[in-house]
VONUSE-454263 format. One record per residue: residue in one letter; x, y, z of N, C-alpha, C in turn. Coordinates in steps of 0.02 Angstrom, whole numbers, plus 50000, padded with zeros to 5 digits. Example, Ala and Ser with C-alpha at 12.3 -4.5 7.8 and 13.67 -1.06 7.14 Angstrom:
BEGIN
A506604971650390506154977550390506604983550390 S506424988850354506844994750357506455000250394 
! end
This chain:
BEGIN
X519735195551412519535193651345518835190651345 X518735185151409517765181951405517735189651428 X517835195851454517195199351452516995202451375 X517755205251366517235207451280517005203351241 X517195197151217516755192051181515855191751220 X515945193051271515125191851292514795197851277 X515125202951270514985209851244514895209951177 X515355204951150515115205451072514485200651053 X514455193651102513985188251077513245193151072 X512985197251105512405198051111512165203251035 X512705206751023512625211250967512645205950912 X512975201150898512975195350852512435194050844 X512005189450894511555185450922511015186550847 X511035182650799510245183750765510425190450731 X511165192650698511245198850666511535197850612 X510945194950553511555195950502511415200550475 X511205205750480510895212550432511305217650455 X511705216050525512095221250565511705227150607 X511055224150637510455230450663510585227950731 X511055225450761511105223950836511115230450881 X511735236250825511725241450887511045244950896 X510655244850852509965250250867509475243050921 X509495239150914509285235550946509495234451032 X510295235351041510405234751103510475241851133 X510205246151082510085253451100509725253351160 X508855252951118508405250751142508105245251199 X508605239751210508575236051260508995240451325 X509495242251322509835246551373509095252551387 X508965256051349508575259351375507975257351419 X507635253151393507115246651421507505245451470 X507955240551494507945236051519508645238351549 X508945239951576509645244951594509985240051654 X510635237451640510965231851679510915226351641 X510585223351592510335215651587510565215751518 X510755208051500510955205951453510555198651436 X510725195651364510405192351342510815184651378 X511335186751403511545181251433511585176651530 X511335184251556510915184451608510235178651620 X510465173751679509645171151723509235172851766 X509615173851817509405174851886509675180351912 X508965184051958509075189151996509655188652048 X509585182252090510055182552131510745183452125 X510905183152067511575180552040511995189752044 X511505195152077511585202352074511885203452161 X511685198052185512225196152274512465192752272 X512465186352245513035180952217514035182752210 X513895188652169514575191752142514825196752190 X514395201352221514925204952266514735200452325 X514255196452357514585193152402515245188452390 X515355185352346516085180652309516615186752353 X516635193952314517165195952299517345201652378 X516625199552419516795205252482517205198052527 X517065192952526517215188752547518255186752532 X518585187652482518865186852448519185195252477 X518855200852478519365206252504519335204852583 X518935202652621518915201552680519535195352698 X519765195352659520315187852668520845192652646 X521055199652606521535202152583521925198552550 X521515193152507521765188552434522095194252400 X522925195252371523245199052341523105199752266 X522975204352242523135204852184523125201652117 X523815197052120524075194252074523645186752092 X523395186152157522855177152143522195179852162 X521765187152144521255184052145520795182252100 X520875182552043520805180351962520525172452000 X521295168051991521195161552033520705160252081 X520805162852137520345163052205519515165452187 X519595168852139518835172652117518305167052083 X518705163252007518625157951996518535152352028 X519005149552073518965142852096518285145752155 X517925150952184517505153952215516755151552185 X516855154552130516215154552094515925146752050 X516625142352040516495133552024516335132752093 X516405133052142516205129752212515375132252214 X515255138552204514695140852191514115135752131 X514345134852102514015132552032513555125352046 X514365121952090514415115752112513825113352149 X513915119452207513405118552278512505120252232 X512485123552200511985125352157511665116952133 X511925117052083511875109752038511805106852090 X511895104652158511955099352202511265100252252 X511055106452248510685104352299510085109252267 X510095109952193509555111352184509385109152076 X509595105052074509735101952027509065103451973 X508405102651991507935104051943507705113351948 X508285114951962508035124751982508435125651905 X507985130751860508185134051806508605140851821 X508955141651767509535147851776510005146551810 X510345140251813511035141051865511485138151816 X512085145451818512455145851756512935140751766 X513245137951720513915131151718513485126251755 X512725123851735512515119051789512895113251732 X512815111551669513385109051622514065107051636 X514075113251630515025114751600515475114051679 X514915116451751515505114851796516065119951818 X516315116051841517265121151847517635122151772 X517335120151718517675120151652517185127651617 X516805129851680516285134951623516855140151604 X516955145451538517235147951524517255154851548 X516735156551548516265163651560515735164051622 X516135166051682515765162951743515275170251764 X514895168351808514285175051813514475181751826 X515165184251876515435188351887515655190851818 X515795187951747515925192651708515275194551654 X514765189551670514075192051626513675196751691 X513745196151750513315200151777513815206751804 X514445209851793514815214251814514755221951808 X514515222951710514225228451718513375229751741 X513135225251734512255225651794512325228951847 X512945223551863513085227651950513295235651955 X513505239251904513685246151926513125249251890 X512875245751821512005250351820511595251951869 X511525246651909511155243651959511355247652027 X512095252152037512315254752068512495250852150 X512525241952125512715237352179513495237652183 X513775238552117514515237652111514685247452124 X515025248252160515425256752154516205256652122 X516605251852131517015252352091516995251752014 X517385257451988517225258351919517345256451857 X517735252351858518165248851806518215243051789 X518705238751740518425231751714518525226751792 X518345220551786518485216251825519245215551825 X519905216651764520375215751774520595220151824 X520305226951801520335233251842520495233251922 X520015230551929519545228052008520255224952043 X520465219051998520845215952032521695217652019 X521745222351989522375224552004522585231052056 X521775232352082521725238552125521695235052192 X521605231452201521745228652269521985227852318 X522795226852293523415226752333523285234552362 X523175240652330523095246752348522585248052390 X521985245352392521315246452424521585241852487 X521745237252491522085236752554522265239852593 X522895244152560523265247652609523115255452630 X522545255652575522175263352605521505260052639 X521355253352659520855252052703521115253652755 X521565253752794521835252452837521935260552869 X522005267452823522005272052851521245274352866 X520715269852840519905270452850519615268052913 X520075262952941520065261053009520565261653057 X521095267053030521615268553089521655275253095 X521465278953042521565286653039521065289753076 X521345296053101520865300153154520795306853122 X520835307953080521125316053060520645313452985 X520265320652969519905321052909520405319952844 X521055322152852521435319552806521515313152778 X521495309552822521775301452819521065298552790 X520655301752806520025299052804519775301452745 X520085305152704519855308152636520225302652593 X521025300752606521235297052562521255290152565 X520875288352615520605279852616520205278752564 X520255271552569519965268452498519125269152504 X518905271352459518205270252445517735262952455 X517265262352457517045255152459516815252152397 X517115247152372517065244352307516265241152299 X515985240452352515335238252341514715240852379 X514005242852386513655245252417513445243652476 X513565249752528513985248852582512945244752626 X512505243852593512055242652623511765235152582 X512115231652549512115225852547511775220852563 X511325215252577511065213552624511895206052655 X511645205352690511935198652719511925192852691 X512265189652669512145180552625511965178352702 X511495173352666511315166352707511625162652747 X511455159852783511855155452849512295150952800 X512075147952737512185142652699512955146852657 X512985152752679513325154552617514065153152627 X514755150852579514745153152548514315145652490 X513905142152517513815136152465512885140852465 X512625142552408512275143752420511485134752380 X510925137452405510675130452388509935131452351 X510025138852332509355142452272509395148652266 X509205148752200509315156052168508725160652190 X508085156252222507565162152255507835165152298 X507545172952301507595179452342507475179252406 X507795180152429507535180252505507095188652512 X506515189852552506265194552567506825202852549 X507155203452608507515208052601508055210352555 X508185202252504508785202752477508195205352400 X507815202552409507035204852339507185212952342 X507115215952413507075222752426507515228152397 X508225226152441508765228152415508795229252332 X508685224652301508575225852241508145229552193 X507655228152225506855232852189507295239352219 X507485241952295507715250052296508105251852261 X508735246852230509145250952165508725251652117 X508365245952084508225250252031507745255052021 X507535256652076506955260852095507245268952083 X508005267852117508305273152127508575274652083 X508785272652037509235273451990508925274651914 X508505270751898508225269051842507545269751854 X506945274151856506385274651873506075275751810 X506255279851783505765278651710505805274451669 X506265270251662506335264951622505685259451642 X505905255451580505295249751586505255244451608 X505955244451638506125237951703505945239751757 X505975246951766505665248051829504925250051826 X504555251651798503945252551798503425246451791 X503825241751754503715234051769503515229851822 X504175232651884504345231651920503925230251972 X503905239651985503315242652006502525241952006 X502405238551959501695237551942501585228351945 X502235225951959502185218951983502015212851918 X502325215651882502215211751806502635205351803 X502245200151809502875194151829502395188251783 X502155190351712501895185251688502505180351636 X502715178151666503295172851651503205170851556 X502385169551530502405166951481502155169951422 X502125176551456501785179951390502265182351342 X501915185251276502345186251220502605190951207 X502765195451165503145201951166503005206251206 X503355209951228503225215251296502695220651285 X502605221951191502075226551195501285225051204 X501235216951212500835213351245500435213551319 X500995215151339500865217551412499955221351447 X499725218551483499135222351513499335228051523 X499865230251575500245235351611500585240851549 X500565236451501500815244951444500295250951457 X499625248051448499235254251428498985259351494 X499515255451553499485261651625500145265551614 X500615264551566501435267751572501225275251554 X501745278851572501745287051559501755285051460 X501535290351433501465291551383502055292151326 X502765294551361503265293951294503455287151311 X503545282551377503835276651377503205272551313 X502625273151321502365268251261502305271251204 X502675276851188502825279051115503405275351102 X503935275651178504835271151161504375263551136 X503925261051137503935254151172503585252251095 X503265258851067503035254650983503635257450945 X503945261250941504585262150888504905255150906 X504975254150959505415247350964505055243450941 X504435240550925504335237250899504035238550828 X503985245650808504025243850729504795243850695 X505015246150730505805242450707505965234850728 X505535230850773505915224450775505125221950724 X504785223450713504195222250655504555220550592 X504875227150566505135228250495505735225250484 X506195226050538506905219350531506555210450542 X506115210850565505975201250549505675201650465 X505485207450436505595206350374505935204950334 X506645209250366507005209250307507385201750330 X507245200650397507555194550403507695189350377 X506875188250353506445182750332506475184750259 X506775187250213506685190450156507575186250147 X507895189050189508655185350180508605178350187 X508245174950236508465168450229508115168250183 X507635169350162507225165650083507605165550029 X508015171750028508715173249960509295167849972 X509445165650038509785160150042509525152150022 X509065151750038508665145850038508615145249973 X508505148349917508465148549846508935148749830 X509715151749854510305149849823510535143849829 X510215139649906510475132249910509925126949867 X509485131849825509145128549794508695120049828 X508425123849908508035119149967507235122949935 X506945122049897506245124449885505835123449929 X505835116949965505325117950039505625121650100 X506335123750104506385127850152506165134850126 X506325136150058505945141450030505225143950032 X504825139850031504315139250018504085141250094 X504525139050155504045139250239504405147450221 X505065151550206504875157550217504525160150187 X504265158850132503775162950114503145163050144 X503005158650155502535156450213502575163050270 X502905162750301503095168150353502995175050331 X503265175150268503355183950226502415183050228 X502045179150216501465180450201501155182950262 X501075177350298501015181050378501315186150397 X501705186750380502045194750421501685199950400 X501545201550307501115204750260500665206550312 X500115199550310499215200350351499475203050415 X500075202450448499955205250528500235211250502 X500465215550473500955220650475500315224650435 X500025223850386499425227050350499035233650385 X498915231150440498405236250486499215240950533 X499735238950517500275242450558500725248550513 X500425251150455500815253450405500685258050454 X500275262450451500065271750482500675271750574 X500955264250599501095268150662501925265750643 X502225260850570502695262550563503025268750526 X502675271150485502375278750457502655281850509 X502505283750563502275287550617503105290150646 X503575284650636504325279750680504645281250626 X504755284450569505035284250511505825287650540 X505505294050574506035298950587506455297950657 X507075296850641507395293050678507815300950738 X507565304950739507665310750769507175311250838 X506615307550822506045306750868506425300850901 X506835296450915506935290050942507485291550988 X507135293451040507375297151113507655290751130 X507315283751145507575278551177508445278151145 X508525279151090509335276051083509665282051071 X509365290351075510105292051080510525295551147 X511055296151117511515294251188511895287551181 X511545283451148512095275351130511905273751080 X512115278151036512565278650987512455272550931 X511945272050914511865264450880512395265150815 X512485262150759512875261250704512525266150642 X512915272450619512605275150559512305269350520 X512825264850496512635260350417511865257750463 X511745256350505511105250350549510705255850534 X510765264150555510065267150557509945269550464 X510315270550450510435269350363509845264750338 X510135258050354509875252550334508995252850342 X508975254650424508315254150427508075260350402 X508135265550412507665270450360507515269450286 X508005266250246507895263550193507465259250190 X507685255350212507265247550203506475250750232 X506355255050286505695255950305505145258750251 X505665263150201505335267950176505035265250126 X505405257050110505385254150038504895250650067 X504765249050104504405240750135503665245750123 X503555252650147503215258050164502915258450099 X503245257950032503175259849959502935255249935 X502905249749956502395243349926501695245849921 X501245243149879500425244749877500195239849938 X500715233149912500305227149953501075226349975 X500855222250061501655220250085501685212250045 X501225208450031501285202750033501905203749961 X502075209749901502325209549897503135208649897 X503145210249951504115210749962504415201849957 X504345199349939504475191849946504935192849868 X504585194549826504835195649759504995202249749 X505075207249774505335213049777506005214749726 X506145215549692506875217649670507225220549706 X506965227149713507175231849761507445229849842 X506935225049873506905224049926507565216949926 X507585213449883508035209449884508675212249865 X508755216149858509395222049825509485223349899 X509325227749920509325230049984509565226550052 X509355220450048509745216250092510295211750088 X510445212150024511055206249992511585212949988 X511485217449969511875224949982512025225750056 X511555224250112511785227550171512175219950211 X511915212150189512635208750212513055211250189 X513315212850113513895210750099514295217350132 X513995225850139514495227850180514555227550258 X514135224050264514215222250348515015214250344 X514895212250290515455205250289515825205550248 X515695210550203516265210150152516195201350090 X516785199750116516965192650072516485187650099 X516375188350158515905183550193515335182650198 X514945185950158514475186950165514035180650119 X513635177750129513335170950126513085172650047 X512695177450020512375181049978512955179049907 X513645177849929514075176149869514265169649869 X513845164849888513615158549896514465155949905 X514735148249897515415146549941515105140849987 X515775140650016515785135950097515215138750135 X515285145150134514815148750204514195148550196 X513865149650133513045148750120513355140050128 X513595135350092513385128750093513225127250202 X513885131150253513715128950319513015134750355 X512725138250314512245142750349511555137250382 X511695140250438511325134850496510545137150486 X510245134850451509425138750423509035139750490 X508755143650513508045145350536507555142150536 X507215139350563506575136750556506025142250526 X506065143750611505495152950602505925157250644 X505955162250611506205168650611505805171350671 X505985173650717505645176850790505905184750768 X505335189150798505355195050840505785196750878 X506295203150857506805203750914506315205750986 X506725204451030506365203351099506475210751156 X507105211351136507385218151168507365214251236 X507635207851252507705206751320507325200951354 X506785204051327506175202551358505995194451397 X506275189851368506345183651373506745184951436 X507295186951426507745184451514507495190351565 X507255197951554507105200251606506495199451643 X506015197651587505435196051626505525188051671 X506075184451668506145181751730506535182851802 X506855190651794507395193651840506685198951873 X506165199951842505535205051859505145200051922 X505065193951878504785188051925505285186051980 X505715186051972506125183552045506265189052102 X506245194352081506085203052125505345200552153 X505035200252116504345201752149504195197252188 X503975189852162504095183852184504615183452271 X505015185852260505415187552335504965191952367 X504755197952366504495203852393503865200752419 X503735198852403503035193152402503135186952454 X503835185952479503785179152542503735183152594 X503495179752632503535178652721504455184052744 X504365187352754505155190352790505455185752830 X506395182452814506505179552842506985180552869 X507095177552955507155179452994508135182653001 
! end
């Protein structure tokens, strides 16, 4: 159950218009393994070391749920303890009480990533066990190509590197040389045209810069990846409009005129930056050209939404219009309410009175925030002294 809720938090995350699936379209394509709830690179040997450790003990079945858990709080523990001011170490908080421990936010990474080979959920994993046992055993006793066809496969990549002398308490989430390696060769192997790996590759580890189409290193990428890389962002362009267009319709129903007043503020700025960007969202209209998301399948009503809303935002003389838009405020009080039905804030109630306001409305990121620190901890490793 924590794995699909973490499956659902990220599509939530900052969605009240319901444009998450074209959004985590686009981040899967970008960024392939990683989630918005993801820190640290290391945390990609962390989990199958836990769980090779844990089959190497032939923990049954029915306790290693238990054993997997009470594994990964000892983990958390030794973390917090001996490296207390290191960022990204998950439950450094919450402890043995964390709910959602790294093995279930980093699980499908690991088979993008082609670190994990077994194929199925974590419950999966661990009800296959008792069985992978007992066909390990014809993998190291059988002599005959037969026996040796129906032994168990290896649940994890059989070239792994080694945990640390320290392990199983580990005492930092930096890479060790080879373990940096191991990693840069999956995704090298696996995922090469994407933009995590070309990233990668080109050693892009600027920790503080701003949206990814920012990047120095865009304007060396092959040519359709920085065609993927502005559709994604005139679609995360035109949804902080309509974003910022909704909370303003809220903000005026709670009748807050100075919270009103800062989005408009924003709609204005967005106007002057978006002004010189009409001709390359123009360009992104046709959602047939948007190679990055298909194959996953984003939500009809989401690509609906945005072709509409683009075409209208598109139909302004001036953008600084859309603040007062009819149209444009139609358009988004229409696409909560069938994304929520009864719930939808737009029919004011309890739920507009608890709507947790925005300050400023951000740029969807497509990632960008947590992978460009999983880019820096690859490279950053690749980059020490080899140790011994």
């Amino acid at each position: 159950m924590m794995e699909l809720l973490s499956s659902w938090r990220e599509t939530e995350t900052l969605d009240e218009l319901g444009v998450g699936t074209i959004r985590d379209a686009f981040s899967d394509f970008f960024f392939p393994g990683t989630s918005t709830i993801q820190t640290r690179a290391r945390y990609m040997l962390f989990v199958p070391w836990m769980y090779l450790d844990l089959e190497e003990q032939k923990v049954p079945s029915h306790r290693i749920a238990e054993r997997a858990r009470d594994s990964e709080a000892d983990i958390i523990e030794s973390l917090a303890h001996a490296a207390p001011d290191e960022e990204g170490i998950i439950g450094a908080r919450s402890g043995r009480s964390l709910q959602l421990m790294p093995s279930g936010i980093y699980w499908t990474g690991l088979a993008s990533w082609g670190i994990r080979r077994y194929g199925g959920t974590r419950g999966q994993y661990y009800a296959s066990l008792d069985r992978f046992y007992e066909r390990l055993k014809l993998r190291r006793w059988g002599d005959t190509e037969v026996l040796q066809e129906v032994a168990a496969p290896r649940n994890w990549h059989p070239k792994l590197p080694d945990p640390p002398d320290e392990w199983p308490k580990p005492t930092s989430l930096r890479l060790r040389t080879h373990e940096a390696s191991f990693l840069h060769d999956r995704i090298m192997e696996l995922h090469t045209p994407t933009l995590l790996a070309q990233l990668l590759d080109r050693h892009a580890v600027e920790r503080e810069v701003g949206p990814v189409w920012e990047l120095p290193q865009i304007a060396s990428l092959p040519a359709d990846l920085v065609a993927a890389i502005d559709r994604a962002r005139s679609f995360a362009e035109l949804m902080k409009a309509a974003d910022l267009l909704y909370a303003l319709i809220l903000a005026e129903l709670r009748e807050n005129d100075e919270l009103a007043e800062g989005y408009r503020d924003q709609l204005s700025a967005w106007a002057d930056e978006n002004e010189p960007r009409r001709h390359a969202h123009g360009q992104h209209s046709d959602h047939g050209q948007w190679l990055a998301i298909q194959g996953r399948r984003p939500g009809g009503g989401a690509l609906r939404f945005e072709s509409t809303w683009r075409t209208m935002v598109l139909s302004l003389s001036d953008l600084r219009g859309l603040a007062d838009s009819d149209e444009a405020r139609r358009l988004v009080s229409e696409r909560e309410v069938s994304v929520k039905g009864r719930r939808a804030r737009v029919h004011g109630g309890r739920r507009l009175e608890r709507w947790a306001a925005p300050g400023t409305v951000n740029t969807l990121d497509f990632r960008w925030a947590t992978v460009r620190t999983i880019i820096a901890d690859i490279v950053e490793g690749l980059g020490r002294e080899r140790d011994a």
